[in-house]
C-alpha positions in Angstrom: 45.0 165.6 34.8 45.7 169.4 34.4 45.1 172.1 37.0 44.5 174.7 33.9 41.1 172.6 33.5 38.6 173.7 35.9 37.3 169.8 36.0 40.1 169.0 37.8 41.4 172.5 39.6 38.0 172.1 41.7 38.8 169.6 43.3 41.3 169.6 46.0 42.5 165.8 45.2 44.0 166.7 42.1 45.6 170.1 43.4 47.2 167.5 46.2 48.4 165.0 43.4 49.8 167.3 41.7 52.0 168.9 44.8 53.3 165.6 45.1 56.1 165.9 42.5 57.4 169.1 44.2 57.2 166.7 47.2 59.4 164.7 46.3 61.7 166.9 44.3 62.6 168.9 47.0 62.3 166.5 50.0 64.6 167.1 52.7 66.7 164.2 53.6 68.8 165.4 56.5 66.4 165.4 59.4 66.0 161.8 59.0 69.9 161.2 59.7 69.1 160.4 63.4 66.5 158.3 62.9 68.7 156.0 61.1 71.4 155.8 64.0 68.6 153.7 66.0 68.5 151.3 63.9 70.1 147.9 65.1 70.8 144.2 63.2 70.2 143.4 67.0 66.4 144.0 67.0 63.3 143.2 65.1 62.4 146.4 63.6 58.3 147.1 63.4 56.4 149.3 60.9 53.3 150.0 61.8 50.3 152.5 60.9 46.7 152.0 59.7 45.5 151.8 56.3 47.1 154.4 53.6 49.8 154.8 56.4 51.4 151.7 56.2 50.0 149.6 53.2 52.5 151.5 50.6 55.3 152.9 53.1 56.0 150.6 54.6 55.2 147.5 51.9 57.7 149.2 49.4 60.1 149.5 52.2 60.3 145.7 53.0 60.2 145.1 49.7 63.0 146.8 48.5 65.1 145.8 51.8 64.2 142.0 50.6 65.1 143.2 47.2 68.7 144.6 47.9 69.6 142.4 51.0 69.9 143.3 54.5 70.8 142.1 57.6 67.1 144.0 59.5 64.8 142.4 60.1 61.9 144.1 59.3 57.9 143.4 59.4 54.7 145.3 59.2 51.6 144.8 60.2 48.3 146.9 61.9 48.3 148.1 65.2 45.5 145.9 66.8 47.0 142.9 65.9 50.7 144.0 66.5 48.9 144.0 70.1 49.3 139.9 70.2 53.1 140.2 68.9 56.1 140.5 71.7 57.4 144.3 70.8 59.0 145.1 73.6 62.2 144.7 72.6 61.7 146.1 69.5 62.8 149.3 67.3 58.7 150.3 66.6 58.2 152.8 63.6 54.4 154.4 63.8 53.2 156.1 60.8 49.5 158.8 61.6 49.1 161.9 59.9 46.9 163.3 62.3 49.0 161.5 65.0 45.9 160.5 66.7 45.1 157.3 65.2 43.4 155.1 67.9 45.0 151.7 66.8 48.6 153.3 66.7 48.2 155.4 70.3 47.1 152.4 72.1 49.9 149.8 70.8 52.1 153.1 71.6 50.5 153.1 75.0 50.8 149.5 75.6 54.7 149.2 74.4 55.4 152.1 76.7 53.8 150.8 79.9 56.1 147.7 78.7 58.8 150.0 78.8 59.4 149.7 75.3 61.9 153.6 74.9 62.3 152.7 70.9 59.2 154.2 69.8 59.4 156.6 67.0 56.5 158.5 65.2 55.9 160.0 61.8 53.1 162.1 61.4 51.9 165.4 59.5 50.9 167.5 63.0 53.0 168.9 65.7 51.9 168.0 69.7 49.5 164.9 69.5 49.1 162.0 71.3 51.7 160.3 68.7 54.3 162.3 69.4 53.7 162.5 73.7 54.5 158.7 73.1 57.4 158.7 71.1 61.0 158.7 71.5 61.5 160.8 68.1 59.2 162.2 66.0 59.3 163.0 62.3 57.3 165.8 61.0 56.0 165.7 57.4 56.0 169.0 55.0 53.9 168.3 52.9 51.3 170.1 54.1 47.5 169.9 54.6 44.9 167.3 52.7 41.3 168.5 52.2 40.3 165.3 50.4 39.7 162.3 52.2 42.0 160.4 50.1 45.2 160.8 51.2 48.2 161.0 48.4 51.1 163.4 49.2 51.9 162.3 52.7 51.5 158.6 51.6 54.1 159.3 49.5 56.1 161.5 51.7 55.4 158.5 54.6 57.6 156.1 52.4 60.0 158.7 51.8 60.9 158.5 54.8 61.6 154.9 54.7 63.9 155.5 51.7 65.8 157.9 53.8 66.2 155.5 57.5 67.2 152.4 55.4 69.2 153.9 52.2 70.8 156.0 55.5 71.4 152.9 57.4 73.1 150.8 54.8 75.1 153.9 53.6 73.4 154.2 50.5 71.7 156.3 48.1 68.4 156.7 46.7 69.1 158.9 43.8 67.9 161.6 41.9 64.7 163.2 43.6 64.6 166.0 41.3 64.3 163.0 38.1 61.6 161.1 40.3 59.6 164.6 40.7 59.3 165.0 37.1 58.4 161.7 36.1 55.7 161.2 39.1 54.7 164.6 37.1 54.5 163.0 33.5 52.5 159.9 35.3 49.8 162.1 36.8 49.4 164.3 33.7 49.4 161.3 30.5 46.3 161.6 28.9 44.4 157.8 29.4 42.8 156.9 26.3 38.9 157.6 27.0 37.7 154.0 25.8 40.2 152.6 29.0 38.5 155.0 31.2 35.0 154.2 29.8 35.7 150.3 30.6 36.3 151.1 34.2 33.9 153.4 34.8 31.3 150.5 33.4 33.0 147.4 35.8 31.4 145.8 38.3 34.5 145.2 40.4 37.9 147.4 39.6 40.9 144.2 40.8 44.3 145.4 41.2 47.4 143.3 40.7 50.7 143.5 41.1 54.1 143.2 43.9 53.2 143.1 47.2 54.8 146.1 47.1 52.0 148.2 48.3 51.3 150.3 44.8 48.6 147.8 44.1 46.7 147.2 47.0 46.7 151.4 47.9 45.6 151.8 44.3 42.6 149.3 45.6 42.0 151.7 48.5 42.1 154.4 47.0 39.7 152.7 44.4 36.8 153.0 46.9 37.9 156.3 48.5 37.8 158.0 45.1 36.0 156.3 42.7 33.1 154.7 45.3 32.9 151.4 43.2 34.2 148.0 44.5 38.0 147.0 44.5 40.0 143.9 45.1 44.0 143.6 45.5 45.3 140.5 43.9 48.8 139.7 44.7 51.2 138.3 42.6 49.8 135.7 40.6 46.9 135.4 42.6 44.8 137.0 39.6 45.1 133.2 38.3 45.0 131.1 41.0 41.0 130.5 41.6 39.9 134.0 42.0 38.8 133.7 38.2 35.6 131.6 38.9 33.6 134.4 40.3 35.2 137.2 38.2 32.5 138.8 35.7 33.0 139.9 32.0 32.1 143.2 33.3 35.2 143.3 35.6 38.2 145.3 34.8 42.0 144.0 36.5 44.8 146.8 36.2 47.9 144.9 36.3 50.9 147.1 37.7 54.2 146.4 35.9 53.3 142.9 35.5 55.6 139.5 35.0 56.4 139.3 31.9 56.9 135.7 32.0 53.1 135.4 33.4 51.4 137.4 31.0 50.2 135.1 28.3 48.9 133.0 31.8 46.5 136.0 32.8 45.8 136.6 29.4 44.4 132.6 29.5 42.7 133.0 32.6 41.2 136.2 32.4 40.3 137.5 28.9 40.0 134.5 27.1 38.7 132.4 30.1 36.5 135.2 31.8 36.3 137.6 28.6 37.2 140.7 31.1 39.5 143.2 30.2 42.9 143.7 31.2 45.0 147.3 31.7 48.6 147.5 32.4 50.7 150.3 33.7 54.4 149.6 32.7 57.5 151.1 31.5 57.2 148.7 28.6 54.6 147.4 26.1 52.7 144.3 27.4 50.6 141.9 25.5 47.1 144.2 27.1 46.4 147.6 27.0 49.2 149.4 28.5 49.7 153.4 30.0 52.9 153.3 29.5 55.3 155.3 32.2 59.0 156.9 32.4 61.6 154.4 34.6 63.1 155.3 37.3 64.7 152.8 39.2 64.5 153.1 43.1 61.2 155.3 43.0 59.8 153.6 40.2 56.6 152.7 42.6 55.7 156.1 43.3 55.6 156.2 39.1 53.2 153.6 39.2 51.0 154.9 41.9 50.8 158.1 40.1 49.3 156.6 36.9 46.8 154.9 39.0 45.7 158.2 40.8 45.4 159.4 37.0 43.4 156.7 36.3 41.1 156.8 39.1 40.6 160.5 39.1 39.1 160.4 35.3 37.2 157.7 36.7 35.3 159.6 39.4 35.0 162.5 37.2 33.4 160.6 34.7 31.5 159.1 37.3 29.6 162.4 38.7 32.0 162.1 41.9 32.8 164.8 44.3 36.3 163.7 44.3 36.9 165.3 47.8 34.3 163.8 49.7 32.9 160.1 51.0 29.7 158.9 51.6 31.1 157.0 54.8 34.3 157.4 55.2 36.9 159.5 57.1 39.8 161.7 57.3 40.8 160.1 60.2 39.8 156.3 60.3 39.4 155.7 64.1 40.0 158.4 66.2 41.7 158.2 69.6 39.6 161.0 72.0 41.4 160.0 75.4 
C-alpha cells in the first residue's frame, strides 16, 4: 500500500491505514491515568461495545491480562446479551465511536436505572448519548473515518486498554514510536501477487489464529472490505471438523500460528482439503508466509496491519470501491431516542 499510487490515495481506507502508525506513535497516554484509579480487584470489570469496537480491544486486552497475570477479573461480551448478566455491581467499560450505538446506550440505560455509577465510555465524538450516561468519558484523536470499515480508532480503542491495565498494574507498554513504524512496514510490504490472486479467486477467505481478536476483526473486516465470505477459526479449530465442508477453492490465513500445530493444519488442510494456506508471522512457517517486524506488547496491531494490506489488494483487485458497502453501515444500529 502506498499513498504516492493513485490506486490506493483514492480511497479514504488506505489514507486511514496509513494514519494509524502516527496513531500510535504519538498516542497520548496521560489522560487515561484516571481511568485506571477505578479499577478494583474487588469487582468484575466489563468490556463491552459492538462489533469492531470490542472484538479486537477488548479480546487483546483479556488476552494479554491472561497472558501476564492479574488479579481483575475481566470479561467481554455484546451489549444485548450483557442485558441477562448481573452488572450492577460492576466497573463497565463501553467502547462506540459515534457514541450512539443502540446496544451500548440501552445496557448504559439499564445499568444506570440500576444505579450502576461505574460506567465509563470511550468514544470518537464529544456530547452523545454515551457520554450523558457515563461516569467518565474517553475521547479518541484519531480523527474522522469516511470508510465504513473502521481501522484507526479500532486500534486507538485497544490503546486505551494498554494504557488502564499496563497503568493499573504499574507497568509499561513500551516503545510507541517502534510500534508506529513497524505497523508502517506491515501496511506498506509488497504481498507477492500470486497470494493475492489466490484470495481474490476463494470461495470462502477463513481466518485463524489467538482469540486475541486480530483474527476474527481481520474476518470482519473481510466482508466490509473485500465483500466475499469470511469465517474466524479459533485456535485449532481450523482442524477440528470444520475441514469437511472446506473447498479446494478456499483460502485460510493463519495469524502467527503454533508452531507445534503446523504440520497438523498442513494434514488437514492442504493435503486433506488441497486448499491453500497463508501465514503472517515474524518467522518462516512451513506455508506461504508475509513475514512482519516483532514487537512484543503491540505485536497484534503488527498483525492486523498485514491483514488490512492484504485485504486492501484484494478489493482493489476485486473492482471494489474500498470505502463503500452494499449493506452495511457506519453506524451498525443506531440509537434515535
Amino acid at each position: 500500500m502506498n499513498l504516492k499510487d493513485n490506486k490506493y490515495n483514492r480511497f479514504s481506507l488506505c489514507r486511514e491505514m496509513l494514519e494509524t502508525p502516527e496513531v500510535v506513535a504519538k498516542f497520548n497516554e496521560e489522560p487515561i491515568s484516571d481511568f485506571a484509579k477505578a479499577l478494583s480487584r474487588e469487582k468484575n470489570i466489563f468490556l463491552t461495545g459492538e462489533g469492531s469496537s470490542r472484538i479486537l480491544p477488548a479480546k487483546r486486552a483479556i488476552y494479554n491480562l491472561l497472558k501476564q497475570g492479574t488479579d481483575l477479573a475481566v470479561s467481554t461480551d455484546g451489549g444485548t446479551q450483557a442485558l441477562e448478566y448481573n452488572l450492577k455491581d460492576s466497573i463497565v467499560f463501553g467502547a462506540s465511536n459515534s457514541g450512539k450505538t443502540k446496544e451500548l446506550i440501552r445496557l448504559f440505560t439499564t445499568l444506570e436505572n440500576q444505579g450502576n455509577n461505574n460506567l465509563f465510555g470511550i468514544t470518537a465524538n464529544k456530547n452523545t448519548p454515551l457520554e450523558d450516561l457515563s461516569a467518565k468519558t474517553h475521547v479518541l484523536t484519531c480523527g474522522k473515518e469516511n470508510a465504513v470499515a473502521a481501522t484507526k480508532s479500532v486500534v486507538e480503542q485497544s490503546l486505551f486498554y494498554d494504557v488502564l491495565f499496563t497503568g493499573y498494574a504499574g507497568e509499561s507498554m513500551g516503545n510507541l514510536s517502534e510500534a508506529g513504524n513497524a505497523i508502517k512496514t506491515a501496511l506498506e510490504i509488497n504481498i507477492d501477487s500470486k497470494i493475492i490472486e489466490k484470495i481474490v479467486n476463494a470461495g470462502t477467505i477463513y481466518f485463524s489464529g489467538r482469540n486475541d481478536g486480530v483474527a476474527e476483526e481481520l474476518t470482519l473486516k473481510t466482508n466490509e472490505i473485500t465483500h466475499k465470505k469470511s469465517d474466524f477459526l479459533e485456535g485449532t479449530y481450523g482442524v477440528h471438523g470444520i475441514e469437511e465442508v472446506m473447498n479446494k477453492d478456499d483460502v485460510v490465513i493463519i495469524i502467527n500460528p503454533f508452531e507445534d500445530e503446523e504440520e497438523k493444519f498442513k494434514e488437514c488442510l492442504i493435503d486433506g482439503v488441497g486448499l491453500n494456506i497463508i501465514a503472517i508471522s515474524t518467522r518462516k512457517t512451513i506455508f506461504s508466509t508475509i513475514k512482519i517486524p516483532n514487537v512484543d506488547y503491540f505485536q497484534n496491531y503488527v498483525e492486523l496491519a498485514a491483514g488490512w494490506n492484504i485485504l486492501v489488494e484484494t478489493g482493489i483487485s476485486l473492482g471494489i470501491d474500498l470505502d463503500k458497502a452494499e449493506r452495511a453501515r457506519k453506524v451498525g444500529n443506531e440509537f434515535l431516542g
